[in-house]
BAVOSE-782984 format. One record per residue (C-alpha): x, y, z; residue in one letter. Coordinates in Angstrom, 2 decimals. Each point is the difference from the previous one (the first is absolute). Example, Ala and Ser with C-alpha at 12.3 -4.5 7.8 and 13.67 -1.06 7.14 Angstrom:
+---------+---------+---------+------+
|       X |       Y |       Z | code |
+---------+---------+---------+------+
|   12.30 |   -4.50 |    7.80 |    a |
|    1.37 |    3.44 |   -0.66 |    s |
+---------+---------+---------+------+
REM end
This chain:
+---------+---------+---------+------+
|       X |       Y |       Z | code |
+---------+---------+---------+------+
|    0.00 |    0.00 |    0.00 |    x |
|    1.58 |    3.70 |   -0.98 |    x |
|    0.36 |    2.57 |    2.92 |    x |
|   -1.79 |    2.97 |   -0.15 |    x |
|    0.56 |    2.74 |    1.92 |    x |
|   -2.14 |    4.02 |    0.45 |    x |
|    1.75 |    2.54 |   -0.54 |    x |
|    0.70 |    0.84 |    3.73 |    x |
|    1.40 |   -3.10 |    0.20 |    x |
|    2.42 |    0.73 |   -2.64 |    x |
|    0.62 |    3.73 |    1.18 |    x |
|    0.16 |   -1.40 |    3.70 |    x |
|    3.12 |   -2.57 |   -1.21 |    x |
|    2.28 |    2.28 |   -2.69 |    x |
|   -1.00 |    3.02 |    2.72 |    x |
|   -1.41 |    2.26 |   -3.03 |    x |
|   -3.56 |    1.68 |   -0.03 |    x |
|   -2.84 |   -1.60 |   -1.83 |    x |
|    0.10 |    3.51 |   -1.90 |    x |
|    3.55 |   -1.47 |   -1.84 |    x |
|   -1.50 |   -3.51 |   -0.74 |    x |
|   -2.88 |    2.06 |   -1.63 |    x |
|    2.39 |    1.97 |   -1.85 |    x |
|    2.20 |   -2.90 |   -1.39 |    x |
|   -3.04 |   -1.61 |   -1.34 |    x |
|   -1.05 |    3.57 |   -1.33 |    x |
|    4.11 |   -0.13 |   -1.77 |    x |
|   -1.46 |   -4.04 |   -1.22 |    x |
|    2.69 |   -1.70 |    2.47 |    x |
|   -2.99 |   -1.76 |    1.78 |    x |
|   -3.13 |   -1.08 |   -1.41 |    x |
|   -1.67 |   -1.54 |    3.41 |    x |
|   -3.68 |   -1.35 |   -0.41 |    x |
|   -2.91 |    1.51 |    0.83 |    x |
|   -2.97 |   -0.91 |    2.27 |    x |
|   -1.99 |    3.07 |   -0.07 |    x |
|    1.77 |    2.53 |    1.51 |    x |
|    2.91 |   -2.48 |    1.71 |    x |
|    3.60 |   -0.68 |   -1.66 |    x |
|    1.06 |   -3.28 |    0.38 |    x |
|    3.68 |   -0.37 |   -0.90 |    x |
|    1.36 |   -3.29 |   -0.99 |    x |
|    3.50 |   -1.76 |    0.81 |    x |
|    0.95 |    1.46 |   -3.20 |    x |
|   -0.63 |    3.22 |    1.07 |    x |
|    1.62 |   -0.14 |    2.97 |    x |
|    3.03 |   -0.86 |   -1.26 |    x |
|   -0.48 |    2.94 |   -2.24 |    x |
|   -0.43 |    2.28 |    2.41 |    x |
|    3.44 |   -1.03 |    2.05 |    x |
|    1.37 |    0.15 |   -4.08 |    x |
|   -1.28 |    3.65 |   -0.41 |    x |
|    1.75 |    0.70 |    3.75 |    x |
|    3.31 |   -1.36 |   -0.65 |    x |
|   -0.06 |    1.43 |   -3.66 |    x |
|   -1.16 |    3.93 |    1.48 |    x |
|    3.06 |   -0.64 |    2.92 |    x |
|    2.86 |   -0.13 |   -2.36 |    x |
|   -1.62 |    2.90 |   -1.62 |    x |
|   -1.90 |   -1.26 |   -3.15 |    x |
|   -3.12 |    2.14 |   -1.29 |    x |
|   -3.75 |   -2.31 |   -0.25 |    x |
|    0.61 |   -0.22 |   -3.61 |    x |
|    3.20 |   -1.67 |    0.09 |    x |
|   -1.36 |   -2.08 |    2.80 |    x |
|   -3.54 |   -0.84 |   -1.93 |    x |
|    2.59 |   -0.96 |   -3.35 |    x |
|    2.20 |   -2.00 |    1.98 |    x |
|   -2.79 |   -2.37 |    1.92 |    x |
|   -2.57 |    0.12 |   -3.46 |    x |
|    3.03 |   -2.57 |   -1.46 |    x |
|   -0.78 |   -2.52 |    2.40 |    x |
|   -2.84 |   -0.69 |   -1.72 |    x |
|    1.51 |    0.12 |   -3.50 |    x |
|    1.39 |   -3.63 |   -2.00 |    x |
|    4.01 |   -0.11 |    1.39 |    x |
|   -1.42 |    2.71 |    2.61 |    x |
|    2.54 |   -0.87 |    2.33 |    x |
|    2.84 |    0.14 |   -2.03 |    x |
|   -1.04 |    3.20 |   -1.42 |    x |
|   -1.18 |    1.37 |    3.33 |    x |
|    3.61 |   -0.73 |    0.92 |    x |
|    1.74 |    1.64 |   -2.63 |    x |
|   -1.96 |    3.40 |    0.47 |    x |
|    0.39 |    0.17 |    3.27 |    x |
|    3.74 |   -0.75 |   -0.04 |    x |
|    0.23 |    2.95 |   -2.64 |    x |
|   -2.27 |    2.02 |    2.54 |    x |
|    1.82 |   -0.39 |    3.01 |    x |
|    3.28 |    0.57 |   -1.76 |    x |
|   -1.14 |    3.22 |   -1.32 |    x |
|   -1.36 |    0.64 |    3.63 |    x |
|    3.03 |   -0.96 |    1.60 |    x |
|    2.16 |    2.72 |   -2.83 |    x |
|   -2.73 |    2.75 |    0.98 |    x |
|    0.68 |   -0.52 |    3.56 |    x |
|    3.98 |   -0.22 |   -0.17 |    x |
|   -0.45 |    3.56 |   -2.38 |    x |
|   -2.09 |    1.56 |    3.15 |    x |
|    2.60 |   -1.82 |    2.79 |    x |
|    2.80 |    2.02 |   -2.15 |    x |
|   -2.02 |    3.18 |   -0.18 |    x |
|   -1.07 |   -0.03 |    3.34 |    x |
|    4.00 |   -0.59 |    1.43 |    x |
|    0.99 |    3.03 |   -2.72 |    x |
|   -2.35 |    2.30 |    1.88 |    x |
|    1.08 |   -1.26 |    3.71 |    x |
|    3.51 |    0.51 |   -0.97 |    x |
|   -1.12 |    3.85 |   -1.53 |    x |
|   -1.64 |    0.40 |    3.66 |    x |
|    2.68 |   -1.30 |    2.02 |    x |
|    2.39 |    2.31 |   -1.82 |    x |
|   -2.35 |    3.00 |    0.39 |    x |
|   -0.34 |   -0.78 |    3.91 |    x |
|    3.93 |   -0.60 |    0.19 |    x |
|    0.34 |    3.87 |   -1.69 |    x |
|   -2.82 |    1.54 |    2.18 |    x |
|    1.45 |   -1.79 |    2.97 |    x |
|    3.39 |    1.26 |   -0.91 |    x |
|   -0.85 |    3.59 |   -0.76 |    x |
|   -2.28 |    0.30 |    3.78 |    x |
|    3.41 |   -1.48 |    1.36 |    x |
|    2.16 |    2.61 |   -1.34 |    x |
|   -2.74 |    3.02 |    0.53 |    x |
+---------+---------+---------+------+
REM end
């Protein structure tokens, strides 16, 4: 028998707000069913929605996210899905190495600017 879960359950266990599940089925990441007015989210998407978490905490927009789990489903999914998100977190990783590098430029500008000031105050 498949799990189901409501979608306090789900925001109860990934600690999100039933407002996000709403809006990653709004962005077509989920697709729970419908009993009237009651999601019911499947073990598919649950596993989905830890996907979309781990994919947004390395810093990768809904869209790549929504590309990267629509493989699955695809013939050779997997081995697709693989490849794409190899080249995605690769490119990630290069974006985040760029910012590392900018962001030590700019502490070693500041450093030097507090070393002057500091310097200057010293010698009044």
């Amino acid at each position: 028998m498949n799990q189901t879960f409501s979608i306090t359950d789900l925001a109860r266990e990934f600690d999100v707000t039933p407002r996000s599940l709403r809006h990653y089925e709004d962005e077509g990441l989920l697709s729970p069913e419908r009993v009237g007015q009651q999601r019911i989210y499947s073990s598919r998407d649950r596993v989905r929605v830890a996907l979309i978490l781990r994919g947004k905490s390395v810093g990768f927009s809904l869209a790549e996210i929504r590309e990267i789990i629509d493989l699955y489903d695809l013939p050779h999914g997997a081995e697709l899905q693989a490849q794409v998100l190899r080249a995605k977190v690769l490119r990630r990783r290069n974006q985040l190495l760029q910012q590392k590098a900018d962001i030590d430029h700019m502490l070693a500008e500041l450093d030097a600017i507090e070393t002057r000031i500091s310097t200057d105050a010293a010698n009044g």
